[in-house]
N, C-alpha and C positions, 0 to 999 in steps of 0.2 A: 721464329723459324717455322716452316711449312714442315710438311710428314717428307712433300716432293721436292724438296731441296736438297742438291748434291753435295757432301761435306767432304769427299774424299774420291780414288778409284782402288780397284783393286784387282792388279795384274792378273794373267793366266796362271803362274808361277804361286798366286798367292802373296804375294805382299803390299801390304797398304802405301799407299802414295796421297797426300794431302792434294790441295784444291792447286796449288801452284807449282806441284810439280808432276802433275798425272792429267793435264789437261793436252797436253800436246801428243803424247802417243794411244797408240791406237790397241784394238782388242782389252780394254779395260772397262772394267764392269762398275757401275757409280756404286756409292755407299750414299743412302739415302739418312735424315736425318731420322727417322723415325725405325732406322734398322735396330736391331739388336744383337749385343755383342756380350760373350760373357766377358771379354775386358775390352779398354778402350785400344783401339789399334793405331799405332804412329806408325807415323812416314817414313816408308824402307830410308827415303834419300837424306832428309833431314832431322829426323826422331822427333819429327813437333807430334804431339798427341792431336787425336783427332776425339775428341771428348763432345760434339755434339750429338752422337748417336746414345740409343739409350743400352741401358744394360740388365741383361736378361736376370730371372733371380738368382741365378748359381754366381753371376758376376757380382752382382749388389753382396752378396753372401762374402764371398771374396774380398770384395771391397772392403765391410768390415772386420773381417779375419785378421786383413794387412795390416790394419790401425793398431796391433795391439803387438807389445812385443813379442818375444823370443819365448819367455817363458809361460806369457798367458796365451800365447796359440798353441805351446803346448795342453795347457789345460783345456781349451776348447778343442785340440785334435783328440784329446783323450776322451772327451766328455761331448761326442757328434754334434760340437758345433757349441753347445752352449754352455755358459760356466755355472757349475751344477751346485742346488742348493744345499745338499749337503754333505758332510765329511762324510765316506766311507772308507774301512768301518766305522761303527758309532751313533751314525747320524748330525754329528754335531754341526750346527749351522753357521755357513759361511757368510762374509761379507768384502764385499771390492771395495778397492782403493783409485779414484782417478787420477788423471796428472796436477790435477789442482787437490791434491790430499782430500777431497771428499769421500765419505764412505758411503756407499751404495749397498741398496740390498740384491741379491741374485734378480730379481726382475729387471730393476731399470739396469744393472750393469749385462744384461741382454738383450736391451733394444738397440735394435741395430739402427734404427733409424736415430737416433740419438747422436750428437758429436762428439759423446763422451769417449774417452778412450781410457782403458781399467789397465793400472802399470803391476797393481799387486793385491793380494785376496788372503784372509787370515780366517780361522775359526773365532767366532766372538764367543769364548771363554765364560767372564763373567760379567761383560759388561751390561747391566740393567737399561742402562741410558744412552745406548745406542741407537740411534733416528737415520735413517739415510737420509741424505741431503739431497736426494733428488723429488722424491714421493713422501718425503714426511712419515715414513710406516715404520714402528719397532723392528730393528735388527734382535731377534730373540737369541738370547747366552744359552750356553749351554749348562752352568749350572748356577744360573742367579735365580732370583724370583721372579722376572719379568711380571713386575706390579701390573702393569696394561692389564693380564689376564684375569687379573683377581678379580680387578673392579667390573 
């Protein structure tokens, strides 16, 4: 798809109209594919999304906010966006859960670019052997030994 290729229009009024139903009336302004949108806009008449435009950062931001449910956007609306490494008070260091039970450390369960989606988040206590399964890097406990550091 070219940057000059028309994927939509969009009314005087504001409403998005897809390729087959905004080609016949007049005073409408195209949506180019290479426009930016903080979300994707469907068709007032038919709701098909118009998803080859691209999406500005606050939309990408968005985008992943959505993926996660009820109560991890609550943690990230508490925590401006990102799910924070650790417990306060205390300090004590967290770790995510994705929808396939893997455990993640605060980094990778913040890459948005990722397809991970994090359903749930714990303090790791005393686990030693704790690895995230996305990066391979010690999930450090809050009160074990975490051998890694000795050696």
């Amino acid at each position: 798809m070219n940057s000059s290729d028309i994927v939509g229009w969009v009314s005087p009024e504001g409403f998005a109209l897809c390729t087959d139903h905004g080609s016949d009336e007049r005073d409408l302004l195209p949506i180019f594919a290479d426009s930016a949108w903080d979300s994707f806009p469907s068709c007032d008449v038919c709701h098909e999304v118009i998803d080859d435009v691209q999406l500005t950062e606050y939309g990408l931001k968005q985008q992943w906010l959505n993926k996660h449910n009820k109560k991890m956007r609550k943690v990230l609306d508490e925590n401006n966006g990102e799910f924070p490494y650790l417990a306060w008070p205390g300090g004590y260091p967290f770790f995510y859960v994705d929808e396939d039970s893997n455990a993640l450390c605060p980094k990778c369960a913040n890459d948005q670019d990722s397809s991970t989606v994090v359903v749930a988040y714990d303090v790791n206590w005393e686990d030693e052997t704790l690895y995230c399964d996305d990066c391979s890097e010690q999930i450090h406990s809050a009160y074990g030994d975490d051998n890694d550091e000795k050696e």
